[in-house]
C-alpha positions, 0 to 999 in steps of 0.5 A: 498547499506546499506549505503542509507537510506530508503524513508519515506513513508505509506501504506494502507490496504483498507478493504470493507464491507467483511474484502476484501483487495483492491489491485491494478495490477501495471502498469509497471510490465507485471508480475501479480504484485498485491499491496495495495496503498502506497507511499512516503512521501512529505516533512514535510508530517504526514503519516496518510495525506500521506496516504490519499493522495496516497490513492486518487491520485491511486484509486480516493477514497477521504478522505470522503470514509474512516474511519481510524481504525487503525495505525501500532505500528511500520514502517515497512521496505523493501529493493529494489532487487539491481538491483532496488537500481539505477533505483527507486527514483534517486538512493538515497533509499535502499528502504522504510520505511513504516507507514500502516494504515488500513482503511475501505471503506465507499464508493462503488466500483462505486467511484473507479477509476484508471484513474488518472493523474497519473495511477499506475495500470491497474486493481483492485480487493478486495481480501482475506487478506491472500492471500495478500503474494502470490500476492506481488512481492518476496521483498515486501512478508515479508513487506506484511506477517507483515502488515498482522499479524499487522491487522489481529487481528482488521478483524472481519470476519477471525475468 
């Protein structure tokens, strides 16, 4: 497994108005499997438009309700359980390699939607930052601990 490289992708934190966290329930997990939007990349894609991109195919939310604020100082990593390793992606990736940017919402929740062409979740919140590693699956609780400790700085309400 150490051997197959890690797919390119991005991943978003979307805050609202109250530094809440949007998080989706995944579609292809029965267990209470929460996540932000994230993706991979398409070839020669920038990660800031890959970003926009999922963002858009998983929530419906536009380029137009966002304002970037930040990009992370670095990618961030996650491996995939093993078990995982040959059903995802073809079995080609270990697991992911990750640009976070942290957005804010500009739009209203009226301007969500998950009925997309191609749906990931089955339901949607906004949620408190910190809870976010609890929320997680177990693999991804780390990747979710340093994007969290990434932008925790930049909420304005966490005081």
């Amino acid at each position: 497994m150490s051997a197959l490289p890690y797919r390119p992708a991005a991943g978003i934190m979307l805050l609202n108005p109250e530094d809440k966290v949007w998080v989706g329930l995944r579609i292809d997990n029965v267990a209470e499997a929460w996540q932000m939007p994230q993706g991979g990349l398409d070839p020669g894609e920038d990660a800031e438009q890959g970003a926009l991109r999922e963002l858009e195919e998983e929530t419906g939310i536009g380029p137009n309700l966002v304002e970037v604020v930040a990009r992370g100082s670095r990618e961030f990593d996650y491996d995939l359980p093993p078990e995982l390793v040959g059903k995802l992606w073809k079995g080609r990736y270990r697991g992911q390699r990750q640009t976070w940017f942290l957005m804010r919402f500009i739009g209203r929740d009226e301007d969500i939607t998950l009925d997309t062409p191609h749906p990931e979740f089955r339901a949607w919140k906004w949620a408190d930052p910190r809870d976010l590693p609890d929320m997680i699956v177990p693999f991804k609780k780390q990747l979710y601990r340093d994007v969290l400790a990434e932008f925790t700085p930049l909420l304005t309400r966490l005081g």
